[in-house]
LUMLUM-878507 format. One record per residue (C-alpha): residue number from 1; residue in three letters; x, y, z. Coordinates in steps of 0.2 Angstrom, whole numbers. Layout:
NUM,Ala,X,Y,Z .
...
REM end
This chain:
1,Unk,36,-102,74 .
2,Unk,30,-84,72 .
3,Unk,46,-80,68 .
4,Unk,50,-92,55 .
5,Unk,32,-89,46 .
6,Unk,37,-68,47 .
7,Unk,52,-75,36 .
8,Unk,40,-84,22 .
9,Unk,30,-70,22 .
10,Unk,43,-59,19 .
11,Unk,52,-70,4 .
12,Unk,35,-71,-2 .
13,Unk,32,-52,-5 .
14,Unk,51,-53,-8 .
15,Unk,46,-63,-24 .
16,Unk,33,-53,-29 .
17,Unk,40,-37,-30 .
18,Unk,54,-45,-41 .
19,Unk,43,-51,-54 .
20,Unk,30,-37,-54 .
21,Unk,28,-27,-68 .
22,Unk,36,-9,-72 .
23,Unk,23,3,-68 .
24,Unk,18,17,-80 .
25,Unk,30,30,-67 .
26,Unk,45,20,-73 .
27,Unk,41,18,-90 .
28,Unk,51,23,-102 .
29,Unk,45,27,-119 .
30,Unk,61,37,-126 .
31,Unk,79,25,-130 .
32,Unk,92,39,-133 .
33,Unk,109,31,-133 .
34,Unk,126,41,-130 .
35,Unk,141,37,-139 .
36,Unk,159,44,-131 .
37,Unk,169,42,-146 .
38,Unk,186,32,-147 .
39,Unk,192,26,-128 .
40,Unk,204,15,-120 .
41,Unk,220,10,-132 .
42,Unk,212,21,-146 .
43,Unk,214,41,-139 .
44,Unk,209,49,-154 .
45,Unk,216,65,-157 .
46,Unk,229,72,-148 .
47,Unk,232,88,-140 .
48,Unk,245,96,-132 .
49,Unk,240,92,-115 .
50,Unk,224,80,-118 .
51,Unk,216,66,-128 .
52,Unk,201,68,-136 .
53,Unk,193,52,-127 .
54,Unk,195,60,-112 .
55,Unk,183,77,-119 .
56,Unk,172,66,-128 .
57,Unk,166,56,-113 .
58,Unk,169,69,-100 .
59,Unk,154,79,-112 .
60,Unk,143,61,-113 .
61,Unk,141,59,-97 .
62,Unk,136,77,-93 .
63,Unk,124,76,-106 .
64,Unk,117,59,-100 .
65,Unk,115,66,-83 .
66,Unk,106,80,-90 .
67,Unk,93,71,-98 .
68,Unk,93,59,-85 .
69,Unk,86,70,-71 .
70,Unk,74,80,-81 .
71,Unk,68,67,-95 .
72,Unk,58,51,-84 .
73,Unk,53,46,-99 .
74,Unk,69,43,-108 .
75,Unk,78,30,-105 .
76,Unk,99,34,-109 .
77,Unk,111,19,-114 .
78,Unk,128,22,-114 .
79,Unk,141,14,-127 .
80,Unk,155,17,-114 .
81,Unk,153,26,-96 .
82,Unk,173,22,-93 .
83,Unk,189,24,-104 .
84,Unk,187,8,-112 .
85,Unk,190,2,-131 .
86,Unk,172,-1,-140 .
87,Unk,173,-8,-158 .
88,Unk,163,2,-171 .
89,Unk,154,-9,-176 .
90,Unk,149,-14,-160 .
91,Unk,144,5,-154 .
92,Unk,129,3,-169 .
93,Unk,124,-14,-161 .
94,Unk,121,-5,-145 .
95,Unk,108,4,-150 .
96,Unk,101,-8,-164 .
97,Unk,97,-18,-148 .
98,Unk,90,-8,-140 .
99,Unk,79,-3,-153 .
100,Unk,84,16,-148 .
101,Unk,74,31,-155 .
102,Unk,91,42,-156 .
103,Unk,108,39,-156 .
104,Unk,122,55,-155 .
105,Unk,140,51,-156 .
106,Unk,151,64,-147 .
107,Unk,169,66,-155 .
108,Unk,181,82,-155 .
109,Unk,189,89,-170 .
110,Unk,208,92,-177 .
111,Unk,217,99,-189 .
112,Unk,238,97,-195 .
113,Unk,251,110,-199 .
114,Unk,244,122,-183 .
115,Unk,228,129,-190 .
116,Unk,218,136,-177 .
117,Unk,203,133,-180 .
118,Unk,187,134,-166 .
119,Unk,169,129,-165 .
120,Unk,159,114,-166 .
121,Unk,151,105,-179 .
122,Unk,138,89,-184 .
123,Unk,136,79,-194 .
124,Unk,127,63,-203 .
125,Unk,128,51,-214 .
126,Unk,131,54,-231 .
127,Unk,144,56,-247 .
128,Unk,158,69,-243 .
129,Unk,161,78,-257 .
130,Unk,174,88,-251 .
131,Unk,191,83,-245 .
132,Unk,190,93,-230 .
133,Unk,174,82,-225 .
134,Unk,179,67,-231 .
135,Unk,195,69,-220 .
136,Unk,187,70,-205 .
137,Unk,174,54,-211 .
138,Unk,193,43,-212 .
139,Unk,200,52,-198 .
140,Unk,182,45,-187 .
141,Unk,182,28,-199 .
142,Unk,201,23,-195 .
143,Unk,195,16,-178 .
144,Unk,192,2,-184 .
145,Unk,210,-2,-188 .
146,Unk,210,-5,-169 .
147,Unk,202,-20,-172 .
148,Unk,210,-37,-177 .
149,Unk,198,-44,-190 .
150,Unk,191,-27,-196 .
151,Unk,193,-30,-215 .
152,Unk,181,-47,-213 .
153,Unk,169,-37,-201 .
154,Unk,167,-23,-211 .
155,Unk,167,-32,-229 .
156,Unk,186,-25,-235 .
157,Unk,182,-6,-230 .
158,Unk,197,1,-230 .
159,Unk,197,19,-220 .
160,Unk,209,27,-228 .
161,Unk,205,24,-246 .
162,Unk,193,36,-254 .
163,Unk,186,20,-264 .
164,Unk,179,14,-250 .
165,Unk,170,28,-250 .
166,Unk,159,27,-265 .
167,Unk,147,16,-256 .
168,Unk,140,32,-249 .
169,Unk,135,40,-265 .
170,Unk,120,30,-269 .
171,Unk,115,27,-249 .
172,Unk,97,30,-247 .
173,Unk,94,34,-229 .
174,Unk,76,34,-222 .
175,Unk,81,43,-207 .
176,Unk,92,56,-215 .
177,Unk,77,70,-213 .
178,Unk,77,69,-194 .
179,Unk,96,64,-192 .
180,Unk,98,83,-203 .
181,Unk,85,91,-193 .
182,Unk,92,86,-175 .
183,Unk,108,92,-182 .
184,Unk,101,108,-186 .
185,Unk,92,111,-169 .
186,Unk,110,106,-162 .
187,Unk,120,119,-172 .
188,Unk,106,132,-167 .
189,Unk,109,129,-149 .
190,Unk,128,129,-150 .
191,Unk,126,148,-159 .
192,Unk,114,151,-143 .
193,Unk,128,148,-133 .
194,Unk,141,159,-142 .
195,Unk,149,144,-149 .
196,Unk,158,147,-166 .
197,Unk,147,137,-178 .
198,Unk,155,126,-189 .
199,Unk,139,120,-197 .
200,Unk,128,104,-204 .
201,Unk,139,90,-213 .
202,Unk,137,73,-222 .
203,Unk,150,62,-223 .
204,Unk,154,43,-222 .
205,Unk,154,37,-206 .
206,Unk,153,19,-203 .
207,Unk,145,21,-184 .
208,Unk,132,31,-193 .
209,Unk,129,21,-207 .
210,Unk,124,3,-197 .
211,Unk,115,13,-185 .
212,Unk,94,10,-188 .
213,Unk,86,25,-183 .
214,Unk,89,45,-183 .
215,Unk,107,49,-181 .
216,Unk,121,62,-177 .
217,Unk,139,65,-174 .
218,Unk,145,78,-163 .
219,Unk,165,87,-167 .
220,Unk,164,99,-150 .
221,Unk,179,110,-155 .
222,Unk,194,108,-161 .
223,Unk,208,100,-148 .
224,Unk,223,105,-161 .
225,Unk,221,125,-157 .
226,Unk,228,129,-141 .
227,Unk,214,139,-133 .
228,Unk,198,127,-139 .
229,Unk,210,114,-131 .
230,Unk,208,125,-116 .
231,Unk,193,127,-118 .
232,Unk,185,109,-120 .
233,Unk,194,103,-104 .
234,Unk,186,117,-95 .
235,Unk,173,115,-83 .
236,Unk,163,131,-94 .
237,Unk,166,122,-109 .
238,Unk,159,106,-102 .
239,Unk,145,114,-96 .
240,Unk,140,124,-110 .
241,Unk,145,110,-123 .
242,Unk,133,97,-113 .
243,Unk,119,111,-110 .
244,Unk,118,116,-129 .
245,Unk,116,94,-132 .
246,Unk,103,93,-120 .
247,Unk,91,108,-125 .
248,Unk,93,100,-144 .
249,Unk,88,85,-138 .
250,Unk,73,92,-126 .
251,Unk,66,102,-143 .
252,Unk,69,85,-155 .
253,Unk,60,75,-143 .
254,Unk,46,87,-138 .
255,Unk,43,89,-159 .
256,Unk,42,69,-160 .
257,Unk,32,68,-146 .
258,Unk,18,80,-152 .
259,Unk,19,73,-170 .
260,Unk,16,56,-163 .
261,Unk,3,59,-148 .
262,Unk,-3,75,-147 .
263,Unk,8,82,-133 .
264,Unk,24,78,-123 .
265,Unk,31,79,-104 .
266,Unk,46,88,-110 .
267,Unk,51,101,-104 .
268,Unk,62,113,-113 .
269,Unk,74,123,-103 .
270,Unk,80,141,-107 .
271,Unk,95,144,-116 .
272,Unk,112,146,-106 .
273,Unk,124,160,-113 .
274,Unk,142,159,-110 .
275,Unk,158,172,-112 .
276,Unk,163,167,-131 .
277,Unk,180,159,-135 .
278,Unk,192,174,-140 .
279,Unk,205,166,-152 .
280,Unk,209,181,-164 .
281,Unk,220,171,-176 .
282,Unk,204,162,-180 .
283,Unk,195,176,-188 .
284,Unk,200,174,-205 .
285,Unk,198,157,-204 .
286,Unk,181,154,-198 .
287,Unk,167,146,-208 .
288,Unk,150,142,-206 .
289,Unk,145,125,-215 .
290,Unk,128,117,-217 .
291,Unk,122,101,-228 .
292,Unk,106,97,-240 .
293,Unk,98,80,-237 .
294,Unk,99,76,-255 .
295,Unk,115,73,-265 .
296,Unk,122,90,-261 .
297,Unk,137,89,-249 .
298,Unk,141,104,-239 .
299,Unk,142,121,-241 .
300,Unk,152,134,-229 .
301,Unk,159,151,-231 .
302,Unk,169,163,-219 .
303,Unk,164,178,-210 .
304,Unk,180,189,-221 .
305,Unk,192,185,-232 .
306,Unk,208,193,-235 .
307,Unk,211,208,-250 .
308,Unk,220,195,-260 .
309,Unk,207,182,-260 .
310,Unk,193,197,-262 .
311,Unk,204,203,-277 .
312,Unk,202,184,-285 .
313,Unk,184,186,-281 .
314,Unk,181,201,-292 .
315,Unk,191,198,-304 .
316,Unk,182,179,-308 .
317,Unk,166,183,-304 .
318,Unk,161,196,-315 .
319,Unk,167,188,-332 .
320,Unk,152,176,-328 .
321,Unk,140,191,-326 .
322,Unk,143,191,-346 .
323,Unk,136,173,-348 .
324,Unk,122,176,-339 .
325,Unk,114,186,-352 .
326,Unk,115,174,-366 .
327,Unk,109,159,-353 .
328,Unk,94,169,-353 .
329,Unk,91,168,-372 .
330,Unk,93,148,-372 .
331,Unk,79,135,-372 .
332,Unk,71,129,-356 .
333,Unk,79,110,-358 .
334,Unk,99,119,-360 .
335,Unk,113,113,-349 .
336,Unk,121,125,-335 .
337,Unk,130,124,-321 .
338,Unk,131,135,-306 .
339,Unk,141,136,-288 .
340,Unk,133,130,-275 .
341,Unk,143,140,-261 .
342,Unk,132,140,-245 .
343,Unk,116,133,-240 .
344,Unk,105,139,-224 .
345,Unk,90,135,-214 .
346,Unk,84,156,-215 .
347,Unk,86,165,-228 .
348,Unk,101,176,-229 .
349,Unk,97,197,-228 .
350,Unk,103,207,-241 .
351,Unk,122,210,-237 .
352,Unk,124,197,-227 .
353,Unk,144,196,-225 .
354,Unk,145,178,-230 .
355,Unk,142,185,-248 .
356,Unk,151,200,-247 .
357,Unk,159,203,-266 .
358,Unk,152,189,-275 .
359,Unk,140,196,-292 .
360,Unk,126,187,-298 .
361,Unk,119,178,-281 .
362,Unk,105,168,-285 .
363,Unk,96,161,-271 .
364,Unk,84,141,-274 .
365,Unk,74,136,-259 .
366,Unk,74,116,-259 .
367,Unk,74,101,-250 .
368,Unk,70,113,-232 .
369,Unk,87,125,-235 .
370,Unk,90,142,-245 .
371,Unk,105,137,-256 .
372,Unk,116,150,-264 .
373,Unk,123,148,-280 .
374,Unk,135,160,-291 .
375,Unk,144,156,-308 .
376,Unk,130,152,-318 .
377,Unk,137,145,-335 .
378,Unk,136,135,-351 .
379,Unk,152,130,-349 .
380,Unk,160,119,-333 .
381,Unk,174,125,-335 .
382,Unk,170,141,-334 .
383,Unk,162,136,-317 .
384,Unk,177,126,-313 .
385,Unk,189,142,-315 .
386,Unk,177,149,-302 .
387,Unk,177,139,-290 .
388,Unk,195,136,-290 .
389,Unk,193,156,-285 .
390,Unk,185,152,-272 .
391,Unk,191,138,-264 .
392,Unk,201,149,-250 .
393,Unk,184,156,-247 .
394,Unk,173,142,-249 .
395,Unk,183,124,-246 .
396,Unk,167,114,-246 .
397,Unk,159,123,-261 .
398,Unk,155,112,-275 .
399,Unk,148,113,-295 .
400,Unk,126,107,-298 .
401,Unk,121,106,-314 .
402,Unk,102,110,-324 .
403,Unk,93,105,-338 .
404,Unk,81,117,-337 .
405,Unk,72,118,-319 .
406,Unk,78,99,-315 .
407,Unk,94,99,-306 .
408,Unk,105,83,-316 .
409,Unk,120,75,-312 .
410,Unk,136,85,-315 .
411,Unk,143,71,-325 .
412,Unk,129,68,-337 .
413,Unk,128,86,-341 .
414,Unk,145,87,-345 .
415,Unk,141,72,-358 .
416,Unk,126,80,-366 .
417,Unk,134,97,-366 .
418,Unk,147,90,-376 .
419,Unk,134,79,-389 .
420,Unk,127,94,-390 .
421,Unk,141,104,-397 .
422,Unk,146,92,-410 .
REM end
């Protein structure tokens, strides 16, 4: 008899314990949710001796450990924890249902015809307005050809046409300020680490785009040069790739935390340096890219450039140094057009190597970022001339236009430079 009542007795506390509620120790008030891009049938990008899906899960989980032991009040979901095959759209719903406060997609980067290119890079949601950015945006996008019904489950999108792309233009993203900002705070941390930085981008990425709340997508490195690949496989890189994640995150949340409360439990841990990734043939080809929030796309430039490319420079950019004079002698509504070739979170110093040989700098602070612009004109083809100069030096540069103080769109300033002239 005593036994058998011990038994109810311990059923009943058995029961209790199951439906009791959390307690404030295991509450947690932070969704993060971790997306490994590409698994299972879909690899990603190849490299000579590794997948992509591999690196980009391999990262994920470090940085979900991370945070996991030193975050109790953040809770981490995982799109995938294994090599499995996730459908896009599904990623998005992921963290839609679990109403999650962040969501960072992890990917690594590639690029054809044996360009070895290093560094890591983020990104968020917006028009590409370069090819070199909207390349990567298809590249990330043609997942969903994995998928048997993707043209009724994403409304016709079709990854590889640039049509389907002008949905972006007009997109008003209310969480674009913080999705930039994390992505800045993630780029700062990588350059803490001695990680070649590739800089803020916007593109068109679908994961992004049905996600409802702040959100980012990680390139680690490029796996189509031989020594990143090396590199991302590595232990060392793993650590310092996952380390650089976590401390953005640890500052992100901390902000959030004090802007919403007060104060935060975060704790922010010291910056890790690592021996830098030595890959001479990359020298000439480095760039360092960021984004605006607003319509702007993004900017980069390169650490040097060769004596052919600085011969083109000088040759271009002075015969605009001539316009620049009578653009001072027009009314304040008049039409001009300028270069916008690099845009930064701290102002540049003067010589700065990014703008080595270009004349006539001028330098707008706006939306948060120093912008950069040279080529001031009257005339867009002059502009145009100019950055076709430049494109070696500046892939992701791009042409603004003014009326007056108000930055316009390029093509109606085109239209009512030409009215004006008849």
């Amino acid at each position: 008899m005593v036994q058998r009542n011990l038994k109810i007795i311990g059923l009943l506390l058995g029961a209790l314990m199951l439906f009791a509620p959390f307690t404030p120790a295991q509450a947690k008030d932070f969704v993060l949710v971790i997306d490994a891009g590409h698994g299972g049938h879909d690899a990603g990008a190849i490299g000579q001796f590794s997948q992509e899906k591999n690196i980009n899960l391999k990262v994920a989980l470090a940085v979900g450990k991370l945070i996991e032991a030193n975050c109790s009040d953040v809770r981490v979901i995982y799109t995938r924890k294994t090599d499995v095959f996730i459908p896009l759209g599904r990623r998005a719903e992921i963290a839609n249902e679990a109403k999650a406060n962040l969501f960072l997609s992890i990917h690594t980067n590639s690029l054809a015809n044996s360009k070895t290119y290093t560094g890591a890079s983020t990104w968020t949601l917006g028009l590409a307005k370069s090819d070199a950015n909207l390349d990567v945006a298809k590249k990330e996008n043609s997942v969903i050809l994995y998928e048997n019904d993707y043209k009724t489950k994403y409304a016709g999108f079709d990854p590889n046409s640039s049509e389907s792309y002008i949905i972006f233009e007009f997109m008003q993203d209310k969480y674009m300020k913080e999705s930039v900002h994390f992505a800045s705070i993630i780029q700062s941390q990588f350059r803490g680490a001695l990680r070649p930085d590739r800089g803020v981008h916007q593109a068109g990425f679908l994961v992004l785009k049905a996600s409802a709340m702040p959100s980012v997508l990680v390139e680690l490195g490029f796996i189509s040069t031989p020594a990143e690949e090396s590199y991302l496989n590595s232990d060392e890189g793993t650590t310092a790739l996952s380390q650089s994640i976590y401390r953005a995150f640890t500052l992100f949340k901390r902000e959030q935390d004090i802007k919403r409360t007060g104060k935060s439990v975060t704790i922010v841990p010291p910056v890790v340096k690592v021996k830098p990734l030595d890959v001479a043939s990359d020298t000439q080809n480095a760039t360092a890219q960021v984004t605006s929030r607003d319509s702007s796309s993004v900017d980069s430039s390169s650490a040097q450039t060769n004596s052919k490319n600085t011969a083109d420079i000088t040759r271009v950019v002075p015969t605009l140094r001539q316009t620049r004079a009578a653009e001072n002698k027009t009314s304040d509504d008049s039409i001009v057009f300028k270069l916008q070739v690099l845009a930064v979170g701290a102002k540049l110093s003067d010589g700065d190597n990014r703008l080595k040989d270009l004349s006539n700098v001028e330098c707008v602070f706006d939306n948060g970022l120093y912008k950069y612009y040279c080529g001031t004109s009257t005339s867009y083809n002059e502009v145009s001339r100019c950055k076709k100069k430049l494109d070696s030096r500046f892939p992701d540069s791009f042409i603004v236009a003014y009326q007056g103080s108000k930055k316009i769109d390029v093509n109606e300033a085109i239209r009512l430079s030409r009215k004006r002239r008849v």
